[in-house]
C-alpha positions in Angstrom: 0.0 0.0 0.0 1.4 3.4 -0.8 2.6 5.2 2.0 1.6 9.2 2.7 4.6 11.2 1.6 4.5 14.8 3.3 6.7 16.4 0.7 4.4 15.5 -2.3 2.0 18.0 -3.6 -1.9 16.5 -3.4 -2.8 16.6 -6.9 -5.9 18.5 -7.4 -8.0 19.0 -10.5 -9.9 21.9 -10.7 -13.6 22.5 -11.4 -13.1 22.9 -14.9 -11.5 20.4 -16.2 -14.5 18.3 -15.5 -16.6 20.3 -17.7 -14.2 20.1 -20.4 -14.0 16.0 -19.9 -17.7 16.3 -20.0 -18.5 18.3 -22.9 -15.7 16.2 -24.9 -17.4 13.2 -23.9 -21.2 14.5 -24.9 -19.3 15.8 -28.4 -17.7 12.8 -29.3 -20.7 10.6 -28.4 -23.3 12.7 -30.0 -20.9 12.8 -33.3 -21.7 8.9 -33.5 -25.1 8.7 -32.3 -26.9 11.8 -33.7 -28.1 11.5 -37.2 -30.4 13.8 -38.6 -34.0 13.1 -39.5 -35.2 11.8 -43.1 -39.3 12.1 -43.5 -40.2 9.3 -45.8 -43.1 10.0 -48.2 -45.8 7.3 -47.3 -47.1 5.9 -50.9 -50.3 7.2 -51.7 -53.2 4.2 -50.7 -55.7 2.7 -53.5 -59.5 2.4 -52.3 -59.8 -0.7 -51.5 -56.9 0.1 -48.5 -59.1 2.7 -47.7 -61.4 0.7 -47.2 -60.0 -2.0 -45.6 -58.5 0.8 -42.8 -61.9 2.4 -42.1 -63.4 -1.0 -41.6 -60.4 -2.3 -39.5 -61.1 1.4 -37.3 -64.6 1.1 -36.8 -64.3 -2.6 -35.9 -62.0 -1.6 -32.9 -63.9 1.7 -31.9 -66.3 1.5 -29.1 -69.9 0.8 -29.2 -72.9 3.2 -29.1 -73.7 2.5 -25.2 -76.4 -0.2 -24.3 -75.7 -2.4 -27.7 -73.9 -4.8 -28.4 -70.9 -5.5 -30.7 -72.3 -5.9 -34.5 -72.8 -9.6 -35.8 -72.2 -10.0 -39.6 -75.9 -10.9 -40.7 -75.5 -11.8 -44.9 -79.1 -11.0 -46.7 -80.7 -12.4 -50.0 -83.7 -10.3 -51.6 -86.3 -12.5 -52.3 -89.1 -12.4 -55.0 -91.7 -9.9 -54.6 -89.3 -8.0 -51.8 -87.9 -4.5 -51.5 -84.5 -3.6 -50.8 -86.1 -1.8 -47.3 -88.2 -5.0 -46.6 -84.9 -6.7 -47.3 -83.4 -4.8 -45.0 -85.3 -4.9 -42.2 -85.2 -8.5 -41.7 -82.4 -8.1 -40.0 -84.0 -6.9 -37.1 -83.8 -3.0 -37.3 -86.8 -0.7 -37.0 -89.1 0.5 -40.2 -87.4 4.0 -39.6 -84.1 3.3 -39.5 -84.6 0.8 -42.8 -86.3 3.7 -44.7 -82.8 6.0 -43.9 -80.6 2.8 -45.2 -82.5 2.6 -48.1 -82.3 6.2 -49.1 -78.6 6.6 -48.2 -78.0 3.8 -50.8 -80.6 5.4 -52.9 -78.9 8.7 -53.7 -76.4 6.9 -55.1 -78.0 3.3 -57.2 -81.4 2.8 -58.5 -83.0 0.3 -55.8 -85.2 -0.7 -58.8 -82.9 -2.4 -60.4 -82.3 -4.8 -57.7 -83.6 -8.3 -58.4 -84.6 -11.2 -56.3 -81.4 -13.2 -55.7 -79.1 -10.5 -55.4 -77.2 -10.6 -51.7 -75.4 -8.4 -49.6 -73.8 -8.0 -46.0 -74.9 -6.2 -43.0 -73.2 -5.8 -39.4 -75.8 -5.7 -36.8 -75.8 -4.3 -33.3 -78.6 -5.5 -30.6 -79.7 -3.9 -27.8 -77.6 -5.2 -24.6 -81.0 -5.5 -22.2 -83.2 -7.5 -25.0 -85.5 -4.4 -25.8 -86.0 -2.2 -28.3 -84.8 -2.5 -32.5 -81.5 -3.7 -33.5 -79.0 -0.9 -34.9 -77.2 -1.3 -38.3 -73.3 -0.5 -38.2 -72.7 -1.1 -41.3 -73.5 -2.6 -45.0 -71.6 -3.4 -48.0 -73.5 -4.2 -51.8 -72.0 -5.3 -54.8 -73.4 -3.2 -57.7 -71.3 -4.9 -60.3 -68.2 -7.0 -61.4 -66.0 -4.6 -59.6 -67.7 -1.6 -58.2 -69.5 -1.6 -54.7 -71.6 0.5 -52.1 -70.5 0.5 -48.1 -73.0 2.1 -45.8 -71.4 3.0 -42.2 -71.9 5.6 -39.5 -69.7 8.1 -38.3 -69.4 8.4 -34.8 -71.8 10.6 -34.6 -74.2 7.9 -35.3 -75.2 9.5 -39.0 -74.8 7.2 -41.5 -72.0 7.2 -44.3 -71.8 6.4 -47.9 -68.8 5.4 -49.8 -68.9 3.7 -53.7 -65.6 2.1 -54.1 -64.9 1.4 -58.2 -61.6 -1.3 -58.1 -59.6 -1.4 -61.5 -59.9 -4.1 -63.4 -57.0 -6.1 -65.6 -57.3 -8.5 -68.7 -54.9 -11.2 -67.8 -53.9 -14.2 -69.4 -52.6 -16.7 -67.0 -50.7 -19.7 -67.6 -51.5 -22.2 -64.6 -48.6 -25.1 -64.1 -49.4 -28.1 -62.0 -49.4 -31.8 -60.9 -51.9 -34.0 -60.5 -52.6 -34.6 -56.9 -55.4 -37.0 -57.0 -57.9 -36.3 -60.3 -57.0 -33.4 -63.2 -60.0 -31.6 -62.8 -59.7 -31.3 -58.8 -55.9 -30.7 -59.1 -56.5 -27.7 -61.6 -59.4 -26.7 -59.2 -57.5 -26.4 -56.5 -54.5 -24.4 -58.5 -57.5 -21.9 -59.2 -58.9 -22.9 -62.8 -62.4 -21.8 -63.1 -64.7 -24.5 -63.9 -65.4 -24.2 -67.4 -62.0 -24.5 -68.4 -61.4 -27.7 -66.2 -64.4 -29.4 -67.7 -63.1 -27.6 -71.4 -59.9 -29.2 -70.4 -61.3 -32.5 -69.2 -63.2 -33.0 -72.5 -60.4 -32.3 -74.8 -58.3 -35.1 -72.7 -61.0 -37.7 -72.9 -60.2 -38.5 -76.7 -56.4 -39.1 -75.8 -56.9 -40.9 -72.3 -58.5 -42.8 -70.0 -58.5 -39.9 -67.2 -59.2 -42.9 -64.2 -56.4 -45.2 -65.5 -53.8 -43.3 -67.9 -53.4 -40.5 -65.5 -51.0 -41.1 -62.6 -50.1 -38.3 -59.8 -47.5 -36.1 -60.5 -48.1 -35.8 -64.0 -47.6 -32.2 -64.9 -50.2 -30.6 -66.5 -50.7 -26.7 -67.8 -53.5 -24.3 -68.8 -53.5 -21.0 -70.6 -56.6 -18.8 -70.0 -57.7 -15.3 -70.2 -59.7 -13.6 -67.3 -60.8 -10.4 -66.2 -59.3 -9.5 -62.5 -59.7 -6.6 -59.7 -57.0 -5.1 -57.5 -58.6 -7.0 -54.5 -57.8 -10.7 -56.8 -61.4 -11.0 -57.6 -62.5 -12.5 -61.3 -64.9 -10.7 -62.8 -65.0 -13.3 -65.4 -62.5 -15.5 -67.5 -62.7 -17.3 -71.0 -62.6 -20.1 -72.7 -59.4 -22.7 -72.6 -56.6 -21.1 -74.9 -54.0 -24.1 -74.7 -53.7 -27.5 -72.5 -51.2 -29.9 -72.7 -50.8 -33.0 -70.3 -48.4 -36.1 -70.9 -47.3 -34.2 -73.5 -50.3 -34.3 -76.0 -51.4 -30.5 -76.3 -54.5 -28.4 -77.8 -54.3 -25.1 -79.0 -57.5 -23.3 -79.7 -58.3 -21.7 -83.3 -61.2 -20.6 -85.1 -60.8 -21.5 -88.8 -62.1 -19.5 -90.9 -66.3 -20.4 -91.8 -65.9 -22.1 -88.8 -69.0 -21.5 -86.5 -66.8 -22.1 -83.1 -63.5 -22.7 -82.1 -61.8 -25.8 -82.1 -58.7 -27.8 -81.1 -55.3 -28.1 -82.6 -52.4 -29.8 -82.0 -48.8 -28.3 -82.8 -48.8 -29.4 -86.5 -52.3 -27.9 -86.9 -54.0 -31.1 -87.0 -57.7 -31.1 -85.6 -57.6 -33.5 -82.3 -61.0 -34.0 -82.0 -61.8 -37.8 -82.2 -65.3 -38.8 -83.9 -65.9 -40.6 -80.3 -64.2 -39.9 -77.2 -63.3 -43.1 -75.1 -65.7 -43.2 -72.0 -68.8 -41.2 -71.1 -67.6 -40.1 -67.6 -64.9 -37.5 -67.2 -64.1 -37.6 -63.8 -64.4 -39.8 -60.4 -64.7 -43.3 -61.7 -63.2 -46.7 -61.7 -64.9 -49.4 -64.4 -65.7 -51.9 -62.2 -67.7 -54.2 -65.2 -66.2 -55.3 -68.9 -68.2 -56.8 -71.6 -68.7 -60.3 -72.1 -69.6 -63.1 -69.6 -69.5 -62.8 -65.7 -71.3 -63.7 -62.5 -74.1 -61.6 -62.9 -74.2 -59.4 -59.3 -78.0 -60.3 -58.9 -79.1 -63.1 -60.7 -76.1 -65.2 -59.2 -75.4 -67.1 -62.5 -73.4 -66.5 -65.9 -74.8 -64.3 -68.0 -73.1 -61.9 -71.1 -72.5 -58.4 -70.0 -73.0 -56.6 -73.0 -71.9 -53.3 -72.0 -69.0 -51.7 -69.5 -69.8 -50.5 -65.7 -68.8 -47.4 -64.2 -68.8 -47.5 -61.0 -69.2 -43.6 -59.5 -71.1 -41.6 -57.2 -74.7 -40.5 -57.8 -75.2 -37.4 -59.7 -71.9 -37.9 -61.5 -72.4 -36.1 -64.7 -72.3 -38.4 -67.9 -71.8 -36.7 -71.1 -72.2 -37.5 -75.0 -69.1 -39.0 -76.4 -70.2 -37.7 -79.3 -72.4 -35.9 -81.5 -76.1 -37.2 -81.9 -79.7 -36.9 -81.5 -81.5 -38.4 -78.4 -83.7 -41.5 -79.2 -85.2 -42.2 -76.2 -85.0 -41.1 -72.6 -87.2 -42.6 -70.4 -87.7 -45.6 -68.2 -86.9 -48.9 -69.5 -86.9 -52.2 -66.9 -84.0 -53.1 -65.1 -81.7 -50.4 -67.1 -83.9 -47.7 -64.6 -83.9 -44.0 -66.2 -82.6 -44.9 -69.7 -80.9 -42.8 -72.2 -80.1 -43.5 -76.0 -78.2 -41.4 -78.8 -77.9 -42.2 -82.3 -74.9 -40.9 -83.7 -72.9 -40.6 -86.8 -71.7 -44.1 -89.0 -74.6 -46.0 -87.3 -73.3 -45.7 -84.0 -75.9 -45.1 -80.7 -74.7 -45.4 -77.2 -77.0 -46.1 -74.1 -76.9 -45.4 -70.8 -78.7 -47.3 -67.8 -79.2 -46.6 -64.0 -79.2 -43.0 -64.5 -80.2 -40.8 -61.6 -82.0 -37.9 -63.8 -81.4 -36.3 -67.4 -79.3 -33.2 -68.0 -81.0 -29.6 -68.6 -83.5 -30.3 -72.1 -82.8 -33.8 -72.6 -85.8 -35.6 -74.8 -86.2 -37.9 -77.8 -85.3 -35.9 -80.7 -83.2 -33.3 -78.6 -79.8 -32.6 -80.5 -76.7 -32.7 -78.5 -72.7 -32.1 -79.0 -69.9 -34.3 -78.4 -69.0 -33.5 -74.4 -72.9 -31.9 -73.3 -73.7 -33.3 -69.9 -77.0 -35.4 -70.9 -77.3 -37.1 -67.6 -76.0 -38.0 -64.1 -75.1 -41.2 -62.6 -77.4 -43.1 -60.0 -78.4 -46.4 -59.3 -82.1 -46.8 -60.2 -83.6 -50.2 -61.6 -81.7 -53.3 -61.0 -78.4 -52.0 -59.6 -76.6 -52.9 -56.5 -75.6 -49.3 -56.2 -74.3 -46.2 -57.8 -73.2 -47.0 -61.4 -73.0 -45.8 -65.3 -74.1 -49.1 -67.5 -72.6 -48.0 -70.8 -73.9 -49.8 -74.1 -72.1 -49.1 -77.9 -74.5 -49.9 -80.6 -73.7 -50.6 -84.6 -76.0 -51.1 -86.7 -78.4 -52.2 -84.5 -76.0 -55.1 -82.6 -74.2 -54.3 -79.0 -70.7 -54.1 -79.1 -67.6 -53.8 -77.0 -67.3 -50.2 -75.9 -63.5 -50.8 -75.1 -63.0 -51.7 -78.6 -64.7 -48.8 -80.7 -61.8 -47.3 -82.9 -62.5 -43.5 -84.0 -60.8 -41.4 -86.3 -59.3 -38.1 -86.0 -60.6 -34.3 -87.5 -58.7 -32.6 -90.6 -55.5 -31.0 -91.0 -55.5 -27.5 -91.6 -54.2 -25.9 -94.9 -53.4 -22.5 -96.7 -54.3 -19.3 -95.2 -55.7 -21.3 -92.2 -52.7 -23.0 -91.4 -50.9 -19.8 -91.3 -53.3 -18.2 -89.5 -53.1 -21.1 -87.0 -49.3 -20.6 -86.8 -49.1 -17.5 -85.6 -52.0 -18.0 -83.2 -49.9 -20.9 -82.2 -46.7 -18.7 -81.6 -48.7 -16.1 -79.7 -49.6 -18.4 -77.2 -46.1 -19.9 -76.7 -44.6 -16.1 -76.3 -46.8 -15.9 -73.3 -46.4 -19.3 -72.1 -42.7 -18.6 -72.1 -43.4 -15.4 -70.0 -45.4 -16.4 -67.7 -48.3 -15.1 -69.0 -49.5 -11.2 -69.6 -51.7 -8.1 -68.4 -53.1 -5.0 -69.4 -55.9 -2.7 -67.8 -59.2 -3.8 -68.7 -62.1 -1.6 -70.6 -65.1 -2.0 -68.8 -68.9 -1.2 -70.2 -72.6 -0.8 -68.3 -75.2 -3.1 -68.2 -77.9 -2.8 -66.5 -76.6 -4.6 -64.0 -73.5 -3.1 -63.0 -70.5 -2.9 -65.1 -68.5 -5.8 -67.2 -65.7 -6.1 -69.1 -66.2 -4.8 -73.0 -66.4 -7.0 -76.1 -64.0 -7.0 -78.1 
């Protein structure tokens, strides 16, 4: 330990050399720590966040006293009903109706509102069980991308906001595996339905969709649609292109052609005269033709058809162009259907739950028109399509009807079909394309313009 010296000087710092260490210290520290403020200019926000915010703002805001918080009450006009009558099924008073229905009336013609037409309402009650419920708020679609929103202020006076969304043409080019069947793997990647069952038809002349299609076979779809900001279709069209196992359809409209068909690469037409099984989807064949144990009867017996088995109301469509013979009930067969069709072909179809929409003798009907559904009713152990192939007048094996193949195109058409073909491919190769979509109004609401 250091000993006290009498002859040393204390050292002794004065006052003010503190303050110096200090203010050093405060300068050097606020030279790295101090950096001076940057405002950032907050983008500018689109309707539908507006939207979204005010909603978000009055969800959290306190309720008028003595109610309680709003329940989301969805509403359907029916027949004969006015949008106020509508309205007040919900449980608010005739006076509070008649101010809903002229807020929304300044704005949209409540007499063009049809029976069918839905919308959402957020409905407060009254905490002690008396008195009219209270509407917070309502929101009606007035077309494919346009809407009205009626809320109060917190003033209690009620609010009106129409909120228009842009709308883009797309074209979208949809990649995917089978997980289970095509048509409820491309419904779950977001195909609409009428291109799956589009899709599904085309595939039926080149497969057997319950035994040639395996899972993780890829598969890919090219389709136009019509799309708000908020990811909404408004609506989309028909299949452009398809291809799966790598057979592929491209669509083209020859010219004097009434409709569109089906191409492959070359430019060769791929529609078959008869496609390969009347079911597109969901089914196993769980009968041949020819001899077997017959289910009911318990003894041999020719099978002169093929069995599908499938659940009831599967729909069964026309393999091919005809006209409907007969459609009624017929013994054992149950609810029976017969086509004649082109070459003195007819096919028939037994056990059928119901005909599809217009189906009667003499009806016309294309290749791939739902004409029926599947069900089990005459003799029939359960659910199933019997399927019988007719020529000239004698049954045949189903499983062994060949069919030939549609033209080639030539000349102008083939050219036209080539660079309709090479369109496509660009945007398959991109990804697919958008552009802003022109929109026109209808008397009920808006939709997008015809080319």
């Amino acid at each position: 330990m250091a000993q006290f010296d009498p002859r040393r000087q204390p050292m002794r710092l004065a006052p003010h050399a503190f303050t110096a260490v200090a203010a050093i210290s405060v300068a050097l520290l606020a030279g790295r720590v101090y950096q001076p403020a940057i405002a950032l200019e907050a983008p500018p926000l689109t309707q539908q966040q507006i939207s979204v915010l005010e909603a978000q703002a009055f969800a959290t805001a306190g309720m008028p006293a003595g109610l309680t918080a709003p329940e989301a009450i969805p509403v359907q006009i029916r027949k004969g009903e006015t949008f106020e009558q509508a309205v007040r099924r919900t449980g608010i008073g005739a006076e509070e109706a008649s101010a809903v229905a002229a807020t929304i009336a300044s704005a949209f013609d409540l007499k063009d509102l049809r029976a069918g037409l839905r919308f959402e309402t957020a409905i407060s009650q009254p905490r002690v069980g008396r008195g009219d419920a209270r509407l917070i708020g309502l929101t009606m679609r007035t077309g494919p991308a346009s809407q009205l929103t009626v809320s109060r202020s917190f003033d209690g006076a009620l609010r009106l906001r129409a909120l228009d969304e842009k709308v883009t043409d797309e074209t979208v080019v949809l990649h995917g595996e089978v997980k289970g069947s095509l048509s409820s793997s491309a419904q779950r990647a977001g195909a609409p339905a009428a291109v799956r069952r589009r899709a599904i038809q085309l595939f039926a002349h080149k497969f057997d969709l319950d035994r040639d299609i395996r899972a993780s076979d890829d598969y890919t779809f090219v389709f136009p649609r019509s799309i708000t900001e908020s990811g909404r279709t408004v609506s989309s069209g028909d299949l452009l292109y398809a291809e799966l196992k790598g057979v592929v359809f491209y669509r083209f409209k020859p010219s004097g052609s009434r409709e569109a068909q089906y191409f492959d690469a070359t430019g060769k037409n791929m529609r078959s005269t008869m496609m390969r099984t009347p079911l597109d989807r969901g089914f196993r064949i769980s009968s041949t033709f020819g001899f077997r144990r017959h289910p009911i009867a318990g003894y041999r017996k020719m099978h002169q058809g093929m069995d599908f088995a499938a659940g009831t109301g599967t729909p069964v469509i026309a393999p091919a162009d005809g006209v409907v013979v007969e459609a009624r009930r017929w013994g054992g067969y149950g609810n029976w259907l017969r086509i004649r069709h082109a070459n003195g072909l007819e096919s028939g179809y037994g056990h059928l739950s119901r005909y599809g929409s217009g189906i009667r003798a003499g009806q016309r009907v294309r290749q791939g028109q739902v004409v029926a559904y599947v069900g089990s009713t005459g003799a029939s152990t359960g659910p199933h399509l019997h399927y019988e192939i007719w020529r000239n007048g004698q049954r045949i094996n189903p499983a062994g009807i060949r069919t030939s193949e549609g033209t080639i195109l030539t000349g102008s058409d083939l050219a036209a079909f080539r660079a309709e073909k090479a369109r496509i491919d660009r945007i398959i190769a991109a990804g697919g394309d958008s552009h802003p979509a022109v929109l026109e109004a209808t008397a009920e609401g808006l939709r997008p313009a015809q080319a």
